[in-house]
C-alpha positions, -999 to +999 in steps of 0.1 A: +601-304-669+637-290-656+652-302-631+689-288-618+706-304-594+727-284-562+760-291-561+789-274-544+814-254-559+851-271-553+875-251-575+871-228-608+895-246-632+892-218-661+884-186-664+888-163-693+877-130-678+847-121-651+818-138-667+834-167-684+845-191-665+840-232-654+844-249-619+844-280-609+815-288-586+808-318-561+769-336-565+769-355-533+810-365-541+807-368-580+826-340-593+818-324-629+829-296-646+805-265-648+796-234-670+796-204-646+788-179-671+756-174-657+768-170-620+796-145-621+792-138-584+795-176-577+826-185-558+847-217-542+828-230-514+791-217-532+762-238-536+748-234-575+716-254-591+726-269-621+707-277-652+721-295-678+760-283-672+755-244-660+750-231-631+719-210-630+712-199-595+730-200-563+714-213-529+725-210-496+741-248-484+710-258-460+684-252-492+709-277-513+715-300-486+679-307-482+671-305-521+697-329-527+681-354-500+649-352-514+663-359-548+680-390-533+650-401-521+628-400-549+660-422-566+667-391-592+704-391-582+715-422-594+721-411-630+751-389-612+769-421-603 
């Protein structure tokens, strides 16, 4: 199973042209830094779903708000601390 996690975008940190660039994203106030490749309309202040270091999808911040509680709550976040 895959399982991506929504995290907010704080900054992009690199970017070598449109598609390829990184960002460093917040998980509940655990920063890491993220492939955007496959989100080239993603931008500061975006939510993204995450799996496995790229950002595959953007959400809208109520959708990762209450996917992120839910992942708290079943204890799956605690690998992000």
């Amino acid at each position: 199973m895959c399982l991506a996690i929504p995290g907010k975008i704080l900054s992009i940190t690199q970017q070598l042209n449109d598609t390829f660039r990184f960002g460093k994203v917040s998980f509940g106030g655990v920063c890491k830094e993220v492939n955007l490749c496959m989100v080239p309309a993603a931008k500061e202040g975006d939510y993204v779903l995450v799996h496995v270091g790229v950002a595959i999808g953007i959400v809208d911040e109520a959708e990762a708000k209450q996917t992120f509680y839910y992942l708290e709550k079943m204890g799956e976040t605690s690998e992000l601390h």
